[in-house]
Phi, psi and omega in degrees: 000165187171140179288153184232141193215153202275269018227101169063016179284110185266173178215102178228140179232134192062219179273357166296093156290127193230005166213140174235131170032085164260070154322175187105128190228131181260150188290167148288142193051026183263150174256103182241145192262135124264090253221108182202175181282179198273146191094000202251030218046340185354276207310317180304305163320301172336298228264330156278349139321317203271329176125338180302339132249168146243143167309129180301306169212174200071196195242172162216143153223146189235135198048035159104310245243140168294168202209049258198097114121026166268140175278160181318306194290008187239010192266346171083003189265124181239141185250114167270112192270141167332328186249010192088281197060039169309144152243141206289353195262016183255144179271158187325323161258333164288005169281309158332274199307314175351277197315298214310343199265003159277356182247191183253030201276148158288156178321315183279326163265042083327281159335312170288303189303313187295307119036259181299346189277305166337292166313286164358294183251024178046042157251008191311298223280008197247328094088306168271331132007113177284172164255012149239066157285324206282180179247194192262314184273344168308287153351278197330307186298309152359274185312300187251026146276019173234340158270019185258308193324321224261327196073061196259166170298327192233108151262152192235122185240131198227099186023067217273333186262355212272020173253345174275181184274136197266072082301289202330293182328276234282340169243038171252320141351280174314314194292296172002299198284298205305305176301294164008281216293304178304306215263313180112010193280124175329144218209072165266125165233161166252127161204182201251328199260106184313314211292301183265050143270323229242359155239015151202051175259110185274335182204147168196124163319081167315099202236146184232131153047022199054022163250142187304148128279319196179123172249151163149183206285181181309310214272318180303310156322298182257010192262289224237054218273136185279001200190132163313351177277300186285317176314316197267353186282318190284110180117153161209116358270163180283129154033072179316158170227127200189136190272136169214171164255150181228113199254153178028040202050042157228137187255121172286133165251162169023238156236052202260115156303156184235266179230169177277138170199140178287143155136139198294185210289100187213174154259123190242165174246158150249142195215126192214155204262187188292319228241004155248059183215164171174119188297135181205151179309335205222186180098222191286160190237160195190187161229141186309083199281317175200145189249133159251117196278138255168355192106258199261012157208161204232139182270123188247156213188078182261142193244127175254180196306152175120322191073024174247157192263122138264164201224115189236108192285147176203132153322136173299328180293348213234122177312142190232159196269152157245173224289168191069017172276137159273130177266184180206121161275142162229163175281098196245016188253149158257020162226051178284169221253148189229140167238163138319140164307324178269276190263022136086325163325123194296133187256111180268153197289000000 
């Protein structure tokens, strides 16, 4: 296990900067998410961890020590890729085992270790197997019974999930989690996907345009957001936003009061998550653009003054609007979120 650490790392290629002043120190044992949109440097941070880039400047160190002109195979590090990346004419344990044949273990502990990576991860009976014997979360398991075998310091994980079926996702997520959790091993994956940074994240990095915006727990995140980019990246649905004004302490959407606040007269953003919104006879007014039934609740998708769109969380059971019906919202948290106007930043009292 080993802390892994960021410092001041850019990354550029040809004239595309694609990571600026990149902090970060992921914990020993920690399982931390780098969670942005595609394009946004995740992966490239990834893959210079594993050694597959270097950094243009700064630094990376793994266990306090810099990794500045080490190859991949000396880095202790093991990586689970978006395809897997099986080969395909190797059977499921020499696919396993593969890292092991660069080391000096004898045949039989190389075996035994491929085995126990096996077992772990409910493949003993598959053992003999090709992949494409396999199912798609079977590959998976594969995949991350072999960065596992070796016992490495780091696992590097790069949207390992985003080839399943969203059942298959929502419970190879636990088992993720689970393994994560049993072996203790420093733990970064990347994805795009909100819903599993924020149920298998001990931390999780928020990244933009290659700059970190904002770390700290799932809750923290979506409780405390520094900026409209992480309100609104963070959450499903995300962080409604809506331009008001704030006049005599009362903040106006269009020319509807809302809610009461000290501070003086300006134009603001507001920020109100879905499930503090709630369809009334009277408040701010819009129309029903679109309904989403989700089970046991529904996203009502109202376009308010403005040309702007809300996303109003409601119980399935509780009467809905149809779609081109005109509506009326009210604001029921008395404490919604202010960003600047300008620089899109959370404004505190």
């Amino acid at each position: 296990m080993a802390e892994v650490r960021f410092e001041q790392v850019g990354k550029q290629f040809g004239t595309q900067q694609v990571l600026t002043g990149f902090d970060l120190t992921v914990d020993d044992g920690e399982f931390l998410v780098l969670l942005g949109p595609s394009g946004c440097g995740k992966t490239t941070a990834l893959r210079m961890v594993a050694g597959l880039e270097e950094p243009t400047t700064g630094s990376i160190l793994i266990g306090g020590k810099s990794v500045e002109g080490v190859a991949p195979q000396h880095r202790d590090v093991a990586m689970v890729f978006q395809s897997y990346a099986l080969y395909p004419h190797l059977s499921v344990a020499k696919n396993i085992g593969f890292p092991l044949l660069s080391q000096d273990g004898s045949k039989d502990e190389n075996q035994k270790k491929v085995r126990e990576a096996a077992e772990l991860l409910g493949l003993g009976e598959l053992l003999s197997r090709k992949p494409k014997e396999l199912s798609g979360g079977q590959r998976q398991r594969v995949a991350l019974a072999r960065a596992i075998v070796r016992s490495p310091r780091v696992f590097l994980m790069d949207e390992p999930l985003s080839n399943l079926d969203a059942t298959l996702r929502t419970q190879t997520r636990g088992e993720i989690v689970q393994l994560q959790q049993r072996l203790g091993t420093t733990t970064i994956y990347v994805t795009h996907d909100q819903v599993e940074a924020m149920t298998m994240g001990d931390r999780i990095a928020v990244m933009n345009n290659g700059h970190l915006q904002q770390i700290g727990s799932p809750a923290e995140l979506y409780e405390d957001p520094i900026n409209t980019f992480v309100a609104s990246f963070v959450g499903n649905p995300g962080m409604n936003l809506l331009r008001a004004q704030r006049r005599s302490g009362v903040i106006y959407v269009g020319d509807t009061a809302t809610v009461n606040v000290l501070g003086a007269d300006e134009s603001i953003v507001m920020g109100v998550r879905s499930e503090d919104l709630q369809l009334s006879n009277s408040g701010v007014p819009g129309v029903c653009s679109a309904l989403e039934v989700l089970g046991s609740e529904v996203h009502v998708h109202v376009d308010a003054p403005g040309g702007q769109t809300v996303v109003i969380r409601q119980a399935a059971n509780v009467a809905r609007p149809r779609l081109g019906e005109t509506v009326s919202f009210i604001v029921t948290t008395e404490n919604p979120l202010f960003f600047d106007a300008l620089t899109l930043e959370r404004l505190r009292a």
